[in-house]
C-alpha positions in Angstrom: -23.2 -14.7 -15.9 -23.8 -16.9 -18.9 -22.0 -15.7 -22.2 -24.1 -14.0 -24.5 -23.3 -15.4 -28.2 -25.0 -12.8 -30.0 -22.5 -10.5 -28.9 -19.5 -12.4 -30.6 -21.4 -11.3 -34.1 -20.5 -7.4 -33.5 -16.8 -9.0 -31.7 -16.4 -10.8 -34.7 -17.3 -7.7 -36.9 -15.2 -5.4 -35.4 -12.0 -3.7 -37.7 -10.2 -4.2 -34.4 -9.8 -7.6 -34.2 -9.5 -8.2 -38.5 -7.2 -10.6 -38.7 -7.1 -12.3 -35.5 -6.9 -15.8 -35.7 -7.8 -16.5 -32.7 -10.8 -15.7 -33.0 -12.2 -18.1 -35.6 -13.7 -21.5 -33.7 -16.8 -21.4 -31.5 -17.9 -24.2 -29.3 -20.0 -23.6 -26.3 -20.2 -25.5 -22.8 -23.7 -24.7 -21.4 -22.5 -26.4 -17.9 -19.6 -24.3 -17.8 -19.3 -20.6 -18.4 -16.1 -18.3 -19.7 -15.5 -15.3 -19.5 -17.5 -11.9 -19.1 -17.8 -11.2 -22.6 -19.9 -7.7 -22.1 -16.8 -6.3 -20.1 -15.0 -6.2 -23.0 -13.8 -2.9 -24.9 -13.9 -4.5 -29.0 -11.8 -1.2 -29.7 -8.9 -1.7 -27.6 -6.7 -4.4 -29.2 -5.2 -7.1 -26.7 -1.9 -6.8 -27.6 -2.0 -2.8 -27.0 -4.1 -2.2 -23.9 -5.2 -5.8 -22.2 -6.5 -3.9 -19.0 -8.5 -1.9 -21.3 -9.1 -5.0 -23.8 -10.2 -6.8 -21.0 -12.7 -4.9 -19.0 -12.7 -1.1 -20.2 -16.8 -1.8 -21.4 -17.9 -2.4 -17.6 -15.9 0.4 -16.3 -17.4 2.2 -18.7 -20.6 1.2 -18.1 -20.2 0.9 -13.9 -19.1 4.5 -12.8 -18.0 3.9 -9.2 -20.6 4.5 -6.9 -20.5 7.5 -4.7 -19.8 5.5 -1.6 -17.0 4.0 -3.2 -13.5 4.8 -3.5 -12.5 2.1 -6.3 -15.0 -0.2 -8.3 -15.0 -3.5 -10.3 -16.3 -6.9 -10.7 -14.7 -8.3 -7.4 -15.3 -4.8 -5.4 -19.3 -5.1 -6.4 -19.2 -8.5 -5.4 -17.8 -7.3 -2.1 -20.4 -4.9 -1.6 -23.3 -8.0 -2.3 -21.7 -9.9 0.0 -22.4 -7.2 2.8 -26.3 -7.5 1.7 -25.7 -11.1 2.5 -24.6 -10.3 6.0 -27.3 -7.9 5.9 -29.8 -10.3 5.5 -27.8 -12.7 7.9 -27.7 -9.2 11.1 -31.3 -8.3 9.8 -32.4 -12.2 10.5 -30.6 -12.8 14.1 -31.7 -9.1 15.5 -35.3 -10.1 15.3 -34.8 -13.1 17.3 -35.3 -13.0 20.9 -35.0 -16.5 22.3 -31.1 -16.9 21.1 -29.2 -18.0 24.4 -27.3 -15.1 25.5 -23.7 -15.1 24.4 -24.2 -17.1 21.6 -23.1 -15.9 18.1 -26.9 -15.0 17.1 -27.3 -13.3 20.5 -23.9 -11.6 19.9 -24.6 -10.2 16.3 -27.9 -9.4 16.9 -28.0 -7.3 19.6 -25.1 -5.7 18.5 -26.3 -4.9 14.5 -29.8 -3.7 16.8 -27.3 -0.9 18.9 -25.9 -0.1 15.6 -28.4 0.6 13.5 -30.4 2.8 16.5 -29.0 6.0 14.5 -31.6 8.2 16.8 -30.2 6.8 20.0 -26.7 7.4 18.6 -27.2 11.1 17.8 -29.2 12.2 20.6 -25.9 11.1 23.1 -23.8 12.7 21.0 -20.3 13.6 22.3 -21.5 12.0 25.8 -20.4 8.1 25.3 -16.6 9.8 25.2 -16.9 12.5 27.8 -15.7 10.2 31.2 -12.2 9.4 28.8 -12.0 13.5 28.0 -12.9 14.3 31.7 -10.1 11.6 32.9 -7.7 13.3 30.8 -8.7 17.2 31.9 -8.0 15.6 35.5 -4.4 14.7 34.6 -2.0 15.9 37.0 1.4 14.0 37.2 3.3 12.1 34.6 2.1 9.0 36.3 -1.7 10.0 35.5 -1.0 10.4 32.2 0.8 7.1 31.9 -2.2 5.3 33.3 -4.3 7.0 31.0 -2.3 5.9 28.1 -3.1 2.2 29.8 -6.4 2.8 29.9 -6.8 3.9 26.4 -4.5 0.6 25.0 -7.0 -1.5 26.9 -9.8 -0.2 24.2 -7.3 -0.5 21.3 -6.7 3.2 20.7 -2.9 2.7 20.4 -1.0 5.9 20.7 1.9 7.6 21.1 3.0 3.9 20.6 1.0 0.3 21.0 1.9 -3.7 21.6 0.5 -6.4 19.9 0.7 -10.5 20.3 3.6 -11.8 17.4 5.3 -14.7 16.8 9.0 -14.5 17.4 10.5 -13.7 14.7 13.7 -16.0 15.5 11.6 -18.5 17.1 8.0 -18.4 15.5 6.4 -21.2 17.6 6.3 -18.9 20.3 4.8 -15.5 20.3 6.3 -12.6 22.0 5.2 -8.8 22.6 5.5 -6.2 19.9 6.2 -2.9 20.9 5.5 -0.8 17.5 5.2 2.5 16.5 1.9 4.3 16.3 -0.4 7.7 17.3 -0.2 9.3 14.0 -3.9 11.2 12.4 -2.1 11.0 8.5 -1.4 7.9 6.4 2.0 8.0 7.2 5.6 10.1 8.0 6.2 11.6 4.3 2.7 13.6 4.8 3.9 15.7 7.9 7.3 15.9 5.9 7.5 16.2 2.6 7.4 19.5 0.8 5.5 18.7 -2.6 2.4 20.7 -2.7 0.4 17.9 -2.4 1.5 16.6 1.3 1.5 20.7 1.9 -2.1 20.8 1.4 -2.8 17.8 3.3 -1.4 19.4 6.4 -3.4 22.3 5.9 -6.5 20.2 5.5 -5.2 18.4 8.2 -5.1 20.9 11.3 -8.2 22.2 9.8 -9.8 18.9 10.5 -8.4 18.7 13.5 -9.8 22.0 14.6 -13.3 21.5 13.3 -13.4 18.1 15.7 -12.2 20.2 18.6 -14.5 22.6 17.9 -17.5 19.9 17.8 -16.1 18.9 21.4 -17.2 22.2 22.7 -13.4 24.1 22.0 -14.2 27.7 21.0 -12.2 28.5 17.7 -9.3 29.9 18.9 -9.1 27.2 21.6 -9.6 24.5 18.9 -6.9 26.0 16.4 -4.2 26.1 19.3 -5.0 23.0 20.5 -5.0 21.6 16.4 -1.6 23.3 16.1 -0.3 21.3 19.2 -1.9 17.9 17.9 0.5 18.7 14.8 3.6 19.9 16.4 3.6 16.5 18.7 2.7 14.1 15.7 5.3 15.6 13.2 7.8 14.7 15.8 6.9 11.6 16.2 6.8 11.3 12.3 10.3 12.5 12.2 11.4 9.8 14.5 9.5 7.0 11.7 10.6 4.9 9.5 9.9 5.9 5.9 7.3 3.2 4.4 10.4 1.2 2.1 12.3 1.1 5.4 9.4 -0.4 6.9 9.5 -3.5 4.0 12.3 -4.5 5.2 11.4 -7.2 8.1 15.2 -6.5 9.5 14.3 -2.8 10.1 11.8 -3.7 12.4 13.6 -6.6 14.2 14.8 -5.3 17.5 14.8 -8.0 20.3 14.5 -6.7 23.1 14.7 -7.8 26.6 12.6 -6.1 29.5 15.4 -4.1 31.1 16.3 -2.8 28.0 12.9 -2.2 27.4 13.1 0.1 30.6 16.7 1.8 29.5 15.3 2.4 26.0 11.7 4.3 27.1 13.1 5.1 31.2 10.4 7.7 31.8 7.6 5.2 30.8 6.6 3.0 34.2 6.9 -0.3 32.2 6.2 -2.2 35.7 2.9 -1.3 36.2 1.6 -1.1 32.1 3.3 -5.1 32.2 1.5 -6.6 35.0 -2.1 -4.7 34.7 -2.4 -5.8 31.0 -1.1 -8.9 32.0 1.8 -9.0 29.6 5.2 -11.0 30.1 8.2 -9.7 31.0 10.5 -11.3 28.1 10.6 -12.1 24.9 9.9 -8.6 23.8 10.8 -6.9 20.3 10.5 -2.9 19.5 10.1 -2.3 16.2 11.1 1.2 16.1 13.8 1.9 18.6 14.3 5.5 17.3 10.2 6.2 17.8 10.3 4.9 21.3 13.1 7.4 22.0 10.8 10.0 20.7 8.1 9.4 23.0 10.3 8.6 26.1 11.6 12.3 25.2 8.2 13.9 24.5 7.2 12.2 28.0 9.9 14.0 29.9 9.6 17.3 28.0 6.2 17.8 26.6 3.8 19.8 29.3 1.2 17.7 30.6 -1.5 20.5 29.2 0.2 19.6 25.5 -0.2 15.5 26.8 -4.3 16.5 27.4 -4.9 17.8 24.0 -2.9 15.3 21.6 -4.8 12.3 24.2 -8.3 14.0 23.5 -7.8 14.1 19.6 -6.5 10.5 19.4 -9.5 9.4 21.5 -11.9 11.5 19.3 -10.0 10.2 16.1 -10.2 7.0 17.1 -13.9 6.6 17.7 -15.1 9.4 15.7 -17.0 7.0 13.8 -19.1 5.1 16.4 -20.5 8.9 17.6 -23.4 10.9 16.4 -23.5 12.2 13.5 -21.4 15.2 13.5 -18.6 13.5 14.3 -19.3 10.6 11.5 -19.5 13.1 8.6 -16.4 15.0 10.0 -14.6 11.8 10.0 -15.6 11.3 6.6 -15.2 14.9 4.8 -11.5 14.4 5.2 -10.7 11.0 5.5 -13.2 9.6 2.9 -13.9 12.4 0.6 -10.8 14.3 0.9 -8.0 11.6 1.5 -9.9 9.0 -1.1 -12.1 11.0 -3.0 -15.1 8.9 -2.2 -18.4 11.3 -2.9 -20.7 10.0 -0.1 -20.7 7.9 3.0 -21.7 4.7 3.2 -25.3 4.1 4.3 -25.7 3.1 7.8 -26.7 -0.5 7.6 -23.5 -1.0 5.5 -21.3 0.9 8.0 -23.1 -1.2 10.4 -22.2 -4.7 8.6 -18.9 -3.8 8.2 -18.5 -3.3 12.5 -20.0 -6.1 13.2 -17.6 -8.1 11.2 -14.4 -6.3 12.5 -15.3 -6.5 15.8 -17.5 -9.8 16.4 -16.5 -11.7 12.8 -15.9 -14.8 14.3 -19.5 -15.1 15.2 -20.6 -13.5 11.9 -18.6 -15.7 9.9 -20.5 -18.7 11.8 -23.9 -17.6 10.3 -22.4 -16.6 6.8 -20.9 -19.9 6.0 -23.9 -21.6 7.0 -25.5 -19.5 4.5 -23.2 -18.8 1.6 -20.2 -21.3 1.5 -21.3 -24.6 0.6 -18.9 -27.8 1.3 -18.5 -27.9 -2.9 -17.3 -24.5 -3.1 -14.4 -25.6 -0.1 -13.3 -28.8 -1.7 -12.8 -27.6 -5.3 -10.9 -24.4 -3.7 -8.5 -27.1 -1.5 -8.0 -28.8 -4.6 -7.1 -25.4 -6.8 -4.3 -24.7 -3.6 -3.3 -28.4 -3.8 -2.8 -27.6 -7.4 -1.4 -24.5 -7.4 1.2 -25.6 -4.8 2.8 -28.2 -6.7 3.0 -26.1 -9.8 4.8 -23.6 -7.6 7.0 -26.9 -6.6 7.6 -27.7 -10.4 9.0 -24.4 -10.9 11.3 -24.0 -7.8 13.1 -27.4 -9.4 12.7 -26.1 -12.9 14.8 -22.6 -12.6 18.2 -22.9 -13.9 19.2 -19.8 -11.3 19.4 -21.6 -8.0 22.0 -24.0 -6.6 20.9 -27.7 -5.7 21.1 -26.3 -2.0 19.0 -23.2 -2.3 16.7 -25.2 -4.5 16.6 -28.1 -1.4 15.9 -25.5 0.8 12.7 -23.2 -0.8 11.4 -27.2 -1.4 11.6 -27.6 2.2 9.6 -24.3 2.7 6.9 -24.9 0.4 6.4 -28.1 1.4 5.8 -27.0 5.0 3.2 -24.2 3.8 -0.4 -24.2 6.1 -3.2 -23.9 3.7 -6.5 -22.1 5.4 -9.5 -22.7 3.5 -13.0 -20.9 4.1 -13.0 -20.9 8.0 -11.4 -21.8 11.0 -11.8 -24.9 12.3 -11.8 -23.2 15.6 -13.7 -20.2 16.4 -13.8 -17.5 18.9 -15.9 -17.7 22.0 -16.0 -13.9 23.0 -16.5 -15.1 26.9 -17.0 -11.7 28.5 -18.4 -9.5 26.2 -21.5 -8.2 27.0 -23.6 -6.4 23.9 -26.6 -4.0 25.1 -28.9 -2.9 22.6 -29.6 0.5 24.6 -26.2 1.5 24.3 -23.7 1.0 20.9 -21.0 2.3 22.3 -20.5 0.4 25.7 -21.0 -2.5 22.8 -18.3 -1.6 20.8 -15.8 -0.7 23.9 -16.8 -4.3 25.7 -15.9 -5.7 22.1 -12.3 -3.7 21.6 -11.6 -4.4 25.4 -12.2 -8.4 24.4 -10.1 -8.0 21.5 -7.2 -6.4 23.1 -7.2 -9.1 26.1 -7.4 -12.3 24.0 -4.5 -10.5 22.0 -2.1 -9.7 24.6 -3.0 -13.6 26.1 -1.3 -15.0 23.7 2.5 -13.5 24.7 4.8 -15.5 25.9 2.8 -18.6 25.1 2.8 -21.2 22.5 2.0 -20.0 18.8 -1.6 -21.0 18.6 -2.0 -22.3 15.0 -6.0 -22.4 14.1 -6.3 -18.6 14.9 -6.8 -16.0 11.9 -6.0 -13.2 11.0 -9.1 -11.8 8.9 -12.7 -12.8 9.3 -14.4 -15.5 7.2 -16.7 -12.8 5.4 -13.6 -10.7 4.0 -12.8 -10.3 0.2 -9.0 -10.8 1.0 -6.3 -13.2 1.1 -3.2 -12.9 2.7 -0.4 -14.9 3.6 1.8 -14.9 7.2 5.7 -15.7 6.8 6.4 -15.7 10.6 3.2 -18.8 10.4 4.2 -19.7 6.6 0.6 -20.0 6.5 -1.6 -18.5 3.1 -4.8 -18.3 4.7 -8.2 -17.6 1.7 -11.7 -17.1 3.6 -15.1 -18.0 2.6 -15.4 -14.2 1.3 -13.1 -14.3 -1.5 -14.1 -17.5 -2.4 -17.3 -16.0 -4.1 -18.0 -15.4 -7.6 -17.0 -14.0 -9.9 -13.8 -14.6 -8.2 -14.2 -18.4 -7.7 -17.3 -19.6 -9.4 -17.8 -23.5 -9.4 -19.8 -22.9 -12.6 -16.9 -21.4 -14.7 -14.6 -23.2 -16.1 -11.2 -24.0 -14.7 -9.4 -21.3 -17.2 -11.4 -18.8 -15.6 -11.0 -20.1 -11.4 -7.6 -20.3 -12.4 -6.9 -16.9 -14.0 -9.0 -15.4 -11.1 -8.9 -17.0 -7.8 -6.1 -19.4 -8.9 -3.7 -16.0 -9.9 -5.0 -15.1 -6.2 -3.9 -18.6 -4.5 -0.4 -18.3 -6.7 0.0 -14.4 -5.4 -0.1 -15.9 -1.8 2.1 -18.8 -2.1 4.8 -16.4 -3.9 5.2 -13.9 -1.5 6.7 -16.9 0.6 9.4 -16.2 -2.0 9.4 -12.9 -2.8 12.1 -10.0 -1.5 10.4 -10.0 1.8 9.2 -13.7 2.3 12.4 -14.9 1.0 14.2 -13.8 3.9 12.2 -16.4 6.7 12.8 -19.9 6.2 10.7 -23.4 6.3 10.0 -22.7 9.9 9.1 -18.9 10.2 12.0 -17.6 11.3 13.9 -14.6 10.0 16.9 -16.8 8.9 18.9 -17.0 5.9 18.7 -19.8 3.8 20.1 -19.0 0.6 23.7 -18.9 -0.9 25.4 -16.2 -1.3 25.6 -16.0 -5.4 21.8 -17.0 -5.1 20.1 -14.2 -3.5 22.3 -11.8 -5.3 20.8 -13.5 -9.0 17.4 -13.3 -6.5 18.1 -9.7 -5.8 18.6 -8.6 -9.4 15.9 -10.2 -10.6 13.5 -8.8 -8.5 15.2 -5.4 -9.2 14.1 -5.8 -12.4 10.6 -5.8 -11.4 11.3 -2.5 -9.0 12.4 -0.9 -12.2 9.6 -2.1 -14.3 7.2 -0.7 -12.0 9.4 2.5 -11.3 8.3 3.9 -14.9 4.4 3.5 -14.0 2.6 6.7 -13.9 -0.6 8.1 -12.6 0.1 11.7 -13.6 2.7 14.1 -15.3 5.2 13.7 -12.1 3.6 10.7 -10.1 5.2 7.4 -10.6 5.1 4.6 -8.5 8.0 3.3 -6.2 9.6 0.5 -7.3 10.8 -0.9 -4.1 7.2 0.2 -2.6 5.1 -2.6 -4.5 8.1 -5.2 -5.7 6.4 -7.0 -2.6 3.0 -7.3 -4.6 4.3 -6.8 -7.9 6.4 -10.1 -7.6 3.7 -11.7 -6.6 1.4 -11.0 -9.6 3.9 -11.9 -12.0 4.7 -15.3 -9.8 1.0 -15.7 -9.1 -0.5 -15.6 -12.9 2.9 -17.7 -13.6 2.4 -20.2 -11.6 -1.6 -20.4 -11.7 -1.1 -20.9 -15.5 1.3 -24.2 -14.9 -1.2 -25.4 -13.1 -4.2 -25.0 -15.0 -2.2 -26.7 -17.5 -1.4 -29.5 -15.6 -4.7 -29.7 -14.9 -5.3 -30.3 -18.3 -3.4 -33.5 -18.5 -5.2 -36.4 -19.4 -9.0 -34.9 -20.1 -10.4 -33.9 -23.2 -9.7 -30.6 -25.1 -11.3 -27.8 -22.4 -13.9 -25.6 -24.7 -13.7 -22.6 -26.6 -15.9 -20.2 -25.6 -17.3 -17.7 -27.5 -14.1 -17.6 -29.8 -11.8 -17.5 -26.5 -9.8 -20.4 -26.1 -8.9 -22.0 -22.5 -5.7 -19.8 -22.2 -7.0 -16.4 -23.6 -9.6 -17.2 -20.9 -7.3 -17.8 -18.0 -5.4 -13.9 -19.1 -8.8 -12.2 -19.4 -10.1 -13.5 -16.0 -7.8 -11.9 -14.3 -7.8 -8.8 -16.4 -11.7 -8.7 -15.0 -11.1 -9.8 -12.1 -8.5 -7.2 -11.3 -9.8 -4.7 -13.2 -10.6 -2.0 -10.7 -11.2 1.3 -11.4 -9.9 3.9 -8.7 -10.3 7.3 -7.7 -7.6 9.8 -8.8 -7.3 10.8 -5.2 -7.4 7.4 -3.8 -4.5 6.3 -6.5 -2.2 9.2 -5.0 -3.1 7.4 -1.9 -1.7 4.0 -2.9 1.3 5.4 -4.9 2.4 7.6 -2.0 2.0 4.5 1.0 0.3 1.2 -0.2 2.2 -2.0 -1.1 -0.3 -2.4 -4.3 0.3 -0.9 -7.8 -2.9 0.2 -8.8 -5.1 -2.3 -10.7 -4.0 -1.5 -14.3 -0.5 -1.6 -13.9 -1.2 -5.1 -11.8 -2.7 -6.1 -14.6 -0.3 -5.1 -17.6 2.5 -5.5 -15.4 3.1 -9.3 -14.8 1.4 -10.4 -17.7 3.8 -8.6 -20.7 6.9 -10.4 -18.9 4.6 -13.8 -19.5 5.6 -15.7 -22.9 2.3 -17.9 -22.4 0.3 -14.3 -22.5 2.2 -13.3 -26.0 1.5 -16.3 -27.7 -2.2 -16.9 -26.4 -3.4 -13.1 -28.1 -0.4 -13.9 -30.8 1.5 -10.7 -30.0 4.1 -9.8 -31.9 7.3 -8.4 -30.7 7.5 -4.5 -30.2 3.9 -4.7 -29.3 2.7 -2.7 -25.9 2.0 -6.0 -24.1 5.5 -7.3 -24.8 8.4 -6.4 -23.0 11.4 -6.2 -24.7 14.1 -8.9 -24.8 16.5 -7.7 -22.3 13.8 -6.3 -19.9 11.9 -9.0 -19.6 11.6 -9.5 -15.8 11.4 -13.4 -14.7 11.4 -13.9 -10.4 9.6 -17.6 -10.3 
């Protein structure tokens, strides 16, 4: 990852960057490393194209594997880090003297069950044939309501599922979440919409859905009724949906609810019995779609059970498609991953087997991984870089000239009561009960769902239980929790090249340090802002402050209304202002801090011509700079909170001032917004 100087010579050379002034000292740090020079495009000028300025050459030179659905620095890294855990499953499934139900033990046997592909095929449909005979027996509205229990129990969640939450109006304390669920596409506008492209996802659709019946043993005809049913069912239930901007909107979803209303809302639903066998309190409930649970209380009453058995056996087969033999694996995959994403092949089977092992046992993954991969150095220097960050974010609450003393008082308050997570839990789950058998994957799989799905619903109606996560230490993600106000990084992300403790602090900062920023934002973006210090879903702003909020983040909405993928697909606005506020806010913020870090030390190094700020802009132009499927892109425009990488890259930083006169752009140039659009949140 060192930079190679003989490539500045041809840099250097280049008509494209004639000129450029800032291109003229060299020093090198040989402790410290900058940027990924090699990435570069020399032909695309800065000030014109930064996404492809700043990593166009390793897109170019790194087509996105066939497995793959999007590719870049930080997805490769990803895909490492699973030969890490590899090595880590690969290590512990050889051992036999582990003491049974410890992590090792765990992850062992499991990884072992997985990876026995001959076992797996030659049972075929057979692991899900007692849940497909339970539903053929059927016979009463009560046996399909206990069926519906029984399949919740193993986390397939349909027509509708609960989850553990905090309170939204009282965070400490968590309740149960009725939510909406039980649909086969991404999300309402595909059964709905009439643009050609949802119309031949449809048709793909029930064609899917067909061929799956028809690998259950349906004969063709039987298999396209019972695909047409599956669709007729699910499009009502889509009908009855919130749209995915309505679904932004944390008050949309905020429906407290107590149990008799539960019971008057959803009266053909035996609400008794599904409480007390999943051991589930009878208060403190919220439904987050009431209009949805009205749907299925109707489709209850009026559906005929025979209708009931088939859209029960699809959802079962949907939902586990991908722990069967083979058939089913590669049916899963022609539409979801080759015709939904565009990916080319599947993943191999070691990979897909990593991947389970963390979703389902992670906690006892992440054990072994951080013993292995995440060193005590790599944990203090990334506290330090939140610590940082944080207080930048601080300095610029008190700095903006938009907010009232009061308003200001109050986001000081929040931020100052922010959890950082760093790495792993301090905690970690014991998975008491869960019994693994090598001989058989899928009785592994459903005693780990069955574990998951009890230590969630244990949690309602207690006490919010603050070292508990909500992503594995191994993940290549971030996230942050407003109902917790917690921003929570694990070990995975914390990785290079997104945090490297051998590059220098312009690049952690433009990379991970944009990241940390991103997260602390979206305690203040149009979502976030709307809980306060404690979690709660409370207003805490004035009135003529969260109207100067609300048109400034408009401005972003607009911004990222006029990004394109294609002739006639744009992004929405109000889709990604979430994410897109959070960029701008993150590389913001990061920046102030890497400045401040600054303070007091000598001059950091130019690198290879790049000085410590054009660093910090191109990091995260590499470190962001994904390249995605066309198909996979429609994907994200249509449903996903995330612009797609370039515009996340271009995006925030032509609002930035500190990004126009690091490259020296002049005004009127691509990566310059004009005065007047200029968007400016935090």
């Amino acid at each position: 990852m060192k930079i190679l100087n003989w490539l500045l010579a041809a840099i250097m050379s280049s008509a494209t960057f004639a000129g450029l002034a800032w291109a003229q000292q060299i020093t090198t740090a040989p402790a410290e490393h900058g940027i990924f020079l090699s990435d570069l495009d020399t032909k695309a000028a800065p000030c014109t194209d930064f996404f492809e300025f700043a990593n166009g050459s390793w897109r170019a030179t790194n087509p996105i594997p066939p497995e793959m659905n999007r590719w870049s620095r930080r997805w490769k890294a990803d895909e490492l880090s699973k030969e890490q855990l590899k090595g880590v499953l690969d290590e512990v499934s050889k051992q036999t003297g582990a003491p049974a139900g410890s992590s090792q033990r765990l992850i062992g046997d499991y990884y072992a069950s997985c990876m026995d592909e001959a076992a797996i095929n030659k049972r075929g449909i057979e692991p899900i044939r007692p849940w497909l005979r339970q539903i053929d027996a059927m016979k009463s509205r009560a046996d399909l309501q206990n069926m519906i229990l029984e399949m919740h129990q193993y986390g397939v969640l349909v027509p509708f599922g609960i989850t553990s939450e905090p309170d939204h109006h009282d965070p400490e304390n968590v309740t149960a979440n009725v939510f909406a669920s039980g649909l086969g596409l991404p999300d309402r506008d595909y059964y709905l919409k009439p643009k050609q492209r949802f119309k031949d996802a449809r048709t793909k659709y029930i064609a899917h859905v067909q061929k799956m019946f028809e690998l259950a043993g349906y004969k063709p005809d039987e298999a396209s009724t019972a695909s047409a049913v599956v669709m007729r069912m699910e499009t009502k239930l889509a009908k009855a949906s919130l749209d995915n901007v309505a679904l932004r909107d944390p008050h949309n979803t905020d429906h407290k609810t107590s149990f008799a209303e539960l019971t008057g809302l959803v009266s053909n639903f035996e609400w008794n019995r599904y409480f007390e066998q999943q051991g589930l309190p009878k208060a403190n409930l919220n439904v987050d779609q009431p209009k949805f649970m009205q749907e299925v209380n109707r489709q209850i009453a009026e559906e005929p059970l025979t209708n009931w058995k088939t859209y029960l056996k699809w959802q079962v087969m949907n939902n586990t498609a991908a722990d069967l033999s083979d058939p089913f694996v590669n049916e899963d995959f022609a539409f979801n991953g080759a015709y939904l994403a565009g990916k080319k092949e599947i993943k191999p089977r070691w990979k897909r087997c990593v991947e389970s092992a963390d979703e389902l046992l992670g906690d006892a993954l992440g054990q072994e991984y951080v013993k292995r991969h995440f060193t005590p150095e790599a944990k203090s220097r990334a506290q330090e870089m939140v610590k940082n960050i944080l207080a930048a974010m601080g300095d610029t609450i008190r700095d903006v000239d938009w907010m009232s003393p009061e308003t200001k008082q109050k986001a000081l308050e929040k931020l100052a009561s922010i959890h950082p997570k760093v790495g792993y839990p301090d905690r970690w789950m014991d998975y008491e009960g869960v019994k693994i058998v090598r001989a058989d994957y899928f009785a592994s799989v459903l005693s780990a769902r069955r574990y998951a799905t009890k230590d969630d619903f244990s949690q309602a109606g207690k006490p919010l239980q603050r070292w508990r996560w909500g992503i594995t230490p191994p993940t290549s993600n971030a996230y942050n929790d407003p109902l917790m106000n917690e921003i929570v990084f694990p070990a995975g992300i914390l990785q290079p090249p997104t945090f490297d403790i051998t590059a220098t602090d312009a690049v952690n900062y433009g990379s991970i340090g944009v990241v940390i920023g991103h997260e602390i934002s979206h305690g203040f973006d149009d979502q976030g802002a709307q809980y306060d210090a404690k979690g709660r879903l409370e207003n805490w702003w004035t009135a003529q402050d969260k109207k100067k909020f609300e048109a400034k983040a408009q401005c972003v909405a607009d911004q990222f209304e006029s990004y394109y993928i294609g002739p006639t697909i744009h992004h929405n606005g109000k889709l990604v202002l979430e994410e897109s506020i959070g960029d701008l806010a993150g590389a913001k913020i990061s920046y102030r801090a890497f400045k401040k870090t600054q303070e007091g030390k000598p001059p950091a190094p130019t690198i290879d011509g790049f000085t410590p700020d054009q660093q910090f802009f191109i990091a995260w132009g590499q470190w962001r700079g994904d390249e995605i499927r066309p198909k996979t892109q429609r994907l994200m425009v249509q449903g996903g909170p995330h612009p797609i990488a370039k515009y996340r890259v271009i995006g925030p930083l032509s609002n930035l001032p500190e990004f126009q006169r690091a490259f020296q752009c002049k005004q009127g140039a691509a990566m310059v917004r004009p005065e007047g659009k200029r968007c400016e949140v935090w």
